[in-house]
MITI-115792 format. One record per residue: residue in three letters; residue number from 1; x, y, z of N, C-alpha, C in turn. Coordinates in steps of 0.02 Angstrom, whole numbers. Layout:
REM MITI-115792
["ALA",NUM,[X,Y,Z],[X,Y,Z],[X,Y,Z]],
...
This chain:
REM MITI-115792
["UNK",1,[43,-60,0],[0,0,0],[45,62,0]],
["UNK",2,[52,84,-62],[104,149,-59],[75,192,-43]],
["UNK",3,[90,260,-7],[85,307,16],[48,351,-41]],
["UNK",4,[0,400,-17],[-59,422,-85],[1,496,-82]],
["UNK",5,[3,525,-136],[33,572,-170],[-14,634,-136]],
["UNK",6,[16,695,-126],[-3,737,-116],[-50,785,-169]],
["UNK",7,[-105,807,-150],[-134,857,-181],[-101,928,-206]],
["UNK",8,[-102,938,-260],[-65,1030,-283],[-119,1042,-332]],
["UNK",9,[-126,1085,-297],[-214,1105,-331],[-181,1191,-354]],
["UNK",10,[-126,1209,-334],[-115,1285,-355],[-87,1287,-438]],
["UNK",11,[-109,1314,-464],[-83,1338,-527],[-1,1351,-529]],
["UNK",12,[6,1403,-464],[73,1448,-477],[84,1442,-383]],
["UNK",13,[144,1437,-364],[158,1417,-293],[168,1500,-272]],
["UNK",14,[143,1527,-230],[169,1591,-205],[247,1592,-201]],
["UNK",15,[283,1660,-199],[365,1649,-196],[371,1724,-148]],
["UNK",16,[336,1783,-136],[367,1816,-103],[311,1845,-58]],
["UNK",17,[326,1838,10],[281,1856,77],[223,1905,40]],
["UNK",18,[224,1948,4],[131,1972,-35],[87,1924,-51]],
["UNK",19,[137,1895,-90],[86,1847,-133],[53,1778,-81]],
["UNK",20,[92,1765,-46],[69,1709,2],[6,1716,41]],
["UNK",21,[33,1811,58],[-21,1831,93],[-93,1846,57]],
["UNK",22,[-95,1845,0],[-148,1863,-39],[-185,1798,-38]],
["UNK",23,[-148,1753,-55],[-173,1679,-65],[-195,1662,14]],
["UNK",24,[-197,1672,65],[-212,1663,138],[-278,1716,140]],
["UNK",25,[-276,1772,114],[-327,1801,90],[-391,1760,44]],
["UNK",26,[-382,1746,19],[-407,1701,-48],[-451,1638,8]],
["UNK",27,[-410,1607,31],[-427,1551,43],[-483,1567,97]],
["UNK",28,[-450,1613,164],[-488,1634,208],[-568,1660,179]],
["UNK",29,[-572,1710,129],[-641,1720,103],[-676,1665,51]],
["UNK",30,[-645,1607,39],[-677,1553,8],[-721,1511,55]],
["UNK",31,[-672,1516,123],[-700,1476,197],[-747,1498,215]],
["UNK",32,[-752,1571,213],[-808,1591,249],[-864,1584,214]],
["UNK",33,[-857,1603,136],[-911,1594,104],[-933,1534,84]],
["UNK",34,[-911,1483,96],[-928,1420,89],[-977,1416,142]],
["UNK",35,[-956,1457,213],[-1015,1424,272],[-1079,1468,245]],
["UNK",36,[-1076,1524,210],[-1136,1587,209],[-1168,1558,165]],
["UNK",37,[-1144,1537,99],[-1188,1528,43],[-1174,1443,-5]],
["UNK",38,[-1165,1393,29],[-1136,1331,-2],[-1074,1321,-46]],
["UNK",39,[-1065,1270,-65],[-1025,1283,-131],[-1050,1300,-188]],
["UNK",40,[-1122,1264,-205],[-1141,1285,-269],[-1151,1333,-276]],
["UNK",41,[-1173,1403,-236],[-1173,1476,-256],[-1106,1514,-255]],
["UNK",42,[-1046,1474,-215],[-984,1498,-236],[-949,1506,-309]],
["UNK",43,[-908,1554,-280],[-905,1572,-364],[-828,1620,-339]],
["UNK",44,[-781,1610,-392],[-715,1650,-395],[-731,1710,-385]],
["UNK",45,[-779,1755,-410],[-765,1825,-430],[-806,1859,-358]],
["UNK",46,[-850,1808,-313],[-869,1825,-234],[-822,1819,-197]],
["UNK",47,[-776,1748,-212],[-714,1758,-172],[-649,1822,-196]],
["UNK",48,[-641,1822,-244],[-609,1889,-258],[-646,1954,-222]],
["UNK",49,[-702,1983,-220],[-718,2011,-209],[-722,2010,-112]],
["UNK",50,[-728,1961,-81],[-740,1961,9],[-644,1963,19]],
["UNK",51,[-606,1941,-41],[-520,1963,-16],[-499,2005,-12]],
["UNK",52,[-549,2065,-64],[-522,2110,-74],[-455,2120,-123]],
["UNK",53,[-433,2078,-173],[-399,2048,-216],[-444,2062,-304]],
["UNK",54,[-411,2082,-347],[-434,2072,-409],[-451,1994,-420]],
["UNK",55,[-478,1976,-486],[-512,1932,-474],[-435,1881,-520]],
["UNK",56,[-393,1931,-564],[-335,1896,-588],[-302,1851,-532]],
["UNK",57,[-317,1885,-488],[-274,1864,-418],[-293,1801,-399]],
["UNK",58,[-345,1779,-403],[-395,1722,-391],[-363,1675,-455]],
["UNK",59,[-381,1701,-484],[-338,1634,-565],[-288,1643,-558]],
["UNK",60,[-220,1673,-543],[-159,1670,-535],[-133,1604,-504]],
["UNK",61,[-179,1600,-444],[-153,1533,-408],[-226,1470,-442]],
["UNK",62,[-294,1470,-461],[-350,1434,-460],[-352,1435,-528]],
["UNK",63,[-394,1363,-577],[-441,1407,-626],[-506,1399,-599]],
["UNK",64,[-532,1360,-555],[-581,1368,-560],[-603,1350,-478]],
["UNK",65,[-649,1333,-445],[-682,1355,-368],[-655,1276,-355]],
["UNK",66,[-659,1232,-394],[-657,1154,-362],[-599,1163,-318]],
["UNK",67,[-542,1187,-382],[-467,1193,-366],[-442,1225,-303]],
["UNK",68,[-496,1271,-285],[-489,1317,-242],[-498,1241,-196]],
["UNK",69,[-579,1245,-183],[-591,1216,-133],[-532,1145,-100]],
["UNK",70,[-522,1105,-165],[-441,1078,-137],[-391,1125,-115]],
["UNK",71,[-387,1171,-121],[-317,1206,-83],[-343,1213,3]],
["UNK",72,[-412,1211,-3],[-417,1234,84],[-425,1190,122]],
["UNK",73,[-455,1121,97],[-443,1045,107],[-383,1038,144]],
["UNK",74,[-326,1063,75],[-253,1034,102],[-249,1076,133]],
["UNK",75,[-255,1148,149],[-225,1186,207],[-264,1166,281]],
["UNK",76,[-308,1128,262],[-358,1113,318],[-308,1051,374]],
["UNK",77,[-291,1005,306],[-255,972,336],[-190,983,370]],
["UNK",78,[-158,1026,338],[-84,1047,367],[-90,1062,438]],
["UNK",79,[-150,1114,432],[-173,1136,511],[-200,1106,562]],
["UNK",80,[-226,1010,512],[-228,985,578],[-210,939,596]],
["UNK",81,[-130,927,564],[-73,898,564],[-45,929,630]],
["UNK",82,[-33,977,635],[8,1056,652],[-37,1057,720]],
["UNK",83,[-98,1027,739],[-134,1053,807],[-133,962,839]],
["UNK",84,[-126,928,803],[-119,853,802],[-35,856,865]],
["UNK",85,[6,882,825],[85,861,831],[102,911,910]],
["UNK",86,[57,988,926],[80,1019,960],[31,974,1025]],
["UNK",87,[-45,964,1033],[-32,938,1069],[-19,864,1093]],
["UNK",88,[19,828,1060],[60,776,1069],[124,781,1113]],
["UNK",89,[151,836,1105],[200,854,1110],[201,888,1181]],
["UNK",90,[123,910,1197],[108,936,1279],[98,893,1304]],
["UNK",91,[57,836,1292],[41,767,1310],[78,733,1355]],
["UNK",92,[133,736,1306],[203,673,1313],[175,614,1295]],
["UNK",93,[193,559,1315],[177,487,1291],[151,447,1346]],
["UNK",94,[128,455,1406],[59,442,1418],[11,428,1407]],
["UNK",95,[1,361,1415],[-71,353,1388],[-64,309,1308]],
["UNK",96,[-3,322,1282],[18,274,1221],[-21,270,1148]],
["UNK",97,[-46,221,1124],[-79,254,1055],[-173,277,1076]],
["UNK",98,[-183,244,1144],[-246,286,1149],[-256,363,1167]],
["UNK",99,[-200,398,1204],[-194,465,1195],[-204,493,1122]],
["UNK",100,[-149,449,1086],[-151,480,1010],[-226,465,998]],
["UNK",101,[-243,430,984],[-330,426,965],[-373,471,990]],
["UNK",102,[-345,471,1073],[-400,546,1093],[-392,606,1048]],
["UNK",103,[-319,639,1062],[-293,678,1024],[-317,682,936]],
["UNK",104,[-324,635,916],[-324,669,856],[-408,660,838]],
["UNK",105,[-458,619,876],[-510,646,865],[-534,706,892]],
["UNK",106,[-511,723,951],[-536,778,974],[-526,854,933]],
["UNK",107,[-462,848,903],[-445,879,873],[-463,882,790]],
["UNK",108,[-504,847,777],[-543,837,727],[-605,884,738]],
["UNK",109,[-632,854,807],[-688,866,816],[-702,942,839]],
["UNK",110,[-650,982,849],[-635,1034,875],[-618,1086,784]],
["UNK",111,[-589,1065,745],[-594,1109,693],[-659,1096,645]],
["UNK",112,[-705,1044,669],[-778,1036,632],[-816,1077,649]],
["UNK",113,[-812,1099,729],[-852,1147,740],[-847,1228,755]],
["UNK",114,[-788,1244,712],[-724,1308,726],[-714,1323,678]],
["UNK",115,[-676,1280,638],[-629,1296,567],[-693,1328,520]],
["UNK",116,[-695,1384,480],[-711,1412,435],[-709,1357,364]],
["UNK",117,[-791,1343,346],[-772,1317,306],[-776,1236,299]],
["UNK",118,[-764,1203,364],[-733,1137,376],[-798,1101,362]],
["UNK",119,[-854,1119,385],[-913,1049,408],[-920,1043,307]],
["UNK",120,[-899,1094,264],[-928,1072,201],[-877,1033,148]],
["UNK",121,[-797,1076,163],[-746,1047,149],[-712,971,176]],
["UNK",122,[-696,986,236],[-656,966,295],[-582,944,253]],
["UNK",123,[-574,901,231],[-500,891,195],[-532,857,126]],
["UNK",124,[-597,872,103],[-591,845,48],[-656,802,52]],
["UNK",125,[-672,777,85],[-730,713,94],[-781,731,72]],
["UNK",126,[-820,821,76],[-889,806,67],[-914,832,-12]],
["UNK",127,[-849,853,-20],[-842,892,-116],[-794,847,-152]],
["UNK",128,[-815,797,-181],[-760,761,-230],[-736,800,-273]],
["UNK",129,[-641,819,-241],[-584,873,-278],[-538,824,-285]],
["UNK",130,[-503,832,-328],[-420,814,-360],[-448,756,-402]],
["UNK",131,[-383,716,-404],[-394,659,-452],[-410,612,-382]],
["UNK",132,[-444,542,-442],[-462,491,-400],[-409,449,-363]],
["UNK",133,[-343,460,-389],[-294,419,-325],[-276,474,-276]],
["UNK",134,[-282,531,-233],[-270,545,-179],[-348,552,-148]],
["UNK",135,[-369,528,-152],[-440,517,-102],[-428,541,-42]],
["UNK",136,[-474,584,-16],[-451,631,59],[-432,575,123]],
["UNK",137,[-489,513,135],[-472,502,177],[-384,443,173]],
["UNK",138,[-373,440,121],[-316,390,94],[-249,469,122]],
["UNK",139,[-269,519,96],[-238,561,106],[-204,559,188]],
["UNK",140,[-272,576,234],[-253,598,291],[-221,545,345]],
["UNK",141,[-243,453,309],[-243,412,349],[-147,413,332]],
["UNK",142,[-124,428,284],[-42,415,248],[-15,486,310]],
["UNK",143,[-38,535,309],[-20,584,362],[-10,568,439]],
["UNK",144,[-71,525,450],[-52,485,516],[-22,437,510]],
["UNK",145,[-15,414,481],[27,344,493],[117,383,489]],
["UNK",146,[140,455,446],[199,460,462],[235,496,520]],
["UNK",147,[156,536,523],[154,578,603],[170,539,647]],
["UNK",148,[137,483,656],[109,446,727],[151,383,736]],
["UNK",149,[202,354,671],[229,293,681],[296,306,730]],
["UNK",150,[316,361,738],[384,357,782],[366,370,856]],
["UNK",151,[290,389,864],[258,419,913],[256,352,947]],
["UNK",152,[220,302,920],[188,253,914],[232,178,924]],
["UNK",153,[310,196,909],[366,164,910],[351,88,841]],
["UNK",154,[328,129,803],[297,72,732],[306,80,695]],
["UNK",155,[343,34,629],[345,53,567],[315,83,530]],
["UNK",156,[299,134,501],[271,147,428],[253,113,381]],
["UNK",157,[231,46,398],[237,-4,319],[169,-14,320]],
["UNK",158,[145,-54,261],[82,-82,242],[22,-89,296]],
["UNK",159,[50,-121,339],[4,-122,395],[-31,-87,441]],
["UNK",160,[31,-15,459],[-22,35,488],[-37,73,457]],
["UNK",161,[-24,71,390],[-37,107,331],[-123,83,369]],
["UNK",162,[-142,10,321],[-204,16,324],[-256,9,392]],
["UNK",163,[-199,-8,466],[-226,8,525],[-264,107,522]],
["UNK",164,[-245,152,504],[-245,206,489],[-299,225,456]],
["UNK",165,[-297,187,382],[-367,194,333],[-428,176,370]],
["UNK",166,[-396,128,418],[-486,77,416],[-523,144,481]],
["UNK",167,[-465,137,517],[-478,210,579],[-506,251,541]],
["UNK",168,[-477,303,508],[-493,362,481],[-560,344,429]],
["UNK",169,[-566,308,414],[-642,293,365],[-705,278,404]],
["UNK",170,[-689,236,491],[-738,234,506],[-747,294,561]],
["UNK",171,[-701,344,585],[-723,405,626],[-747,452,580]],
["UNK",172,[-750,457,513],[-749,504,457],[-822,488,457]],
["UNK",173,[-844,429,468],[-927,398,427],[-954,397,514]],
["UNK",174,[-930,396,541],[-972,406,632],[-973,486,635]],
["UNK",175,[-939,517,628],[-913,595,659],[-953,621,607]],
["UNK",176,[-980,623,545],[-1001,655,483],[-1088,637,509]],
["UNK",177,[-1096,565,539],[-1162,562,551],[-1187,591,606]],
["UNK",178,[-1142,593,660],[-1152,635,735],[-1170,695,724]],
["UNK",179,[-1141,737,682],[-1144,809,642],[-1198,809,603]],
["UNK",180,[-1256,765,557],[-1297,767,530],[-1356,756,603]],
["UNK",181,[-1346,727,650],[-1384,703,702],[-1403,817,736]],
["UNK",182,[-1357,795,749],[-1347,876,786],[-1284,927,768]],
["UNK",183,[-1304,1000,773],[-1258,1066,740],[-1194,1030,775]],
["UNK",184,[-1170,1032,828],[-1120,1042,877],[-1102,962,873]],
["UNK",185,[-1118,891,844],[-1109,857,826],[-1151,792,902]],
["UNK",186,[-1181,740,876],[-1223,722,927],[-1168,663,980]],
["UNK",187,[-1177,689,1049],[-1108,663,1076],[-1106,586,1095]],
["UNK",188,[-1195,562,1092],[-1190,500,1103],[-1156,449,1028]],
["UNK",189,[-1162,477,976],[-1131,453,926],[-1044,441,938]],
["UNK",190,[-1030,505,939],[-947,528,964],[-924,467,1008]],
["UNK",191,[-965,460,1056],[-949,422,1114],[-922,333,1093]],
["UNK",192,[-979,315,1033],[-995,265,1010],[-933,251,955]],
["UNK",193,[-909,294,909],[-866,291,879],[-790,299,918]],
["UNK",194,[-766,330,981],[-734,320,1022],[-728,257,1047]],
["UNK",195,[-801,229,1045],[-781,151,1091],[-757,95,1014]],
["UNK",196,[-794,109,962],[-771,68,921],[-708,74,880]],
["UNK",197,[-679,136,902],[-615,146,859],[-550,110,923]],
["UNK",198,[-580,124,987],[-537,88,1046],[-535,15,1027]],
["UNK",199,[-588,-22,1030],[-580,-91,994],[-546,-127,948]],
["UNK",200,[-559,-79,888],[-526,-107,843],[-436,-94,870]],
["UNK",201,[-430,-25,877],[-365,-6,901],[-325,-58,917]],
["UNK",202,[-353,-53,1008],[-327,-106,1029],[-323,-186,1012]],
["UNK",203,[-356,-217,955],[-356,-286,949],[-268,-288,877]],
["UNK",204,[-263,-214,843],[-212,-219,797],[-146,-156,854]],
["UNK",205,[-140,-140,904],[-90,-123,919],[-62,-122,987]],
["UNK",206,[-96,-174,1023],[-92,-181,1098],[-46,-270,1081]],
């Protein structure tokens, strides 16, 4: 099971601190307007317009809203790679790979109901973006498995490759239904997918 290739959904890579910042611009008013008005009424030239950016500026890095919407996917993910690793790192290793499990659902569950943008995007799952071999959750499960294997004191190979997938596919399909149950996501679900992701856990890493 090789590792899924990364998403590059930008046209043109930013190169000097303006332009980065424009594109952080960009993305930020795509987020928001994704929560105000869906995707299907999104449109480049609303997000140009809430950046405050010409609309060239918008095609410079996009051609078109999908592209967009993968760029905030992957920035979605970086950031929650990046909130994953810091608090791990407050943690310490306590608690062993079920800390990590707390940790990174909570922290899931914490930018679903925060992150700008997330309950429609999140990394990709609820808008089919990019090509069909980086599939979001193939994506994020290859992210944990390189985050979490030294954490974890475990190889990187095939196996927690797909220990990883099977995790991340079934908190993705519990956590997406808890959130259709209730706004703030319904906690007896949460609870339920907590106990069944501990199970499986522990029967492949205890």
């Amino acid at each position: 099971m090789k590792p899924v290739p990364q998403a590059t959904p930008l046209r043109r890579a930013p190169v000097q601190r303006r332009s980065a910042e424009r594109l952080t611009r960009i993305l930020d008013a795509c987020a928001d307007l994704l929560d105000e008005v869906g995707y299907d009424d999104l449109s480049t030239r609303a997000v140009a317009l809430r950046a405050g950016v010409p609309i060239g500026s918008v095609y410079r890095f996009f051609g078109n809203k999908r592209q967009m919407a993968d760029a905030l996917a992957q920035r979605n993910l970086e950031r929650f790679t990046e909130r994953v690793t810091d608090r791990l790192q407050k943690s310490g290793e306590e608690g062993g790979w079920r800390t990590v499990m707390d940790v990174v659902l909570d922290e899931y569950l914490a930018m679903k109901r925060t992150a700008p943008g997330f309950s429609l995007v999140d990394f990709g799952n609820q808008i089919p973006v990019g090509a069909r071999h980086a599939e979001p959750n193939h994506r994020v499960a290859d992210r944990l498995t390189d985050l979490l294997s030294g954490y974890l004191a475990r190889e990187p190979d095939d196996d927690l490759r797909r220990t990883f997938l099977i995790a991340t596919e079934t908190a993705d399909t519990l956590v997406h239904l808890a959130f259709r149950m209730a706004p703030e996501g319904d906690e007896r679900i949460i609870q339920e997918a907590r106990e069944m992701l501990r199970a499986y856990l522990a029967r492949v890493l205890d």
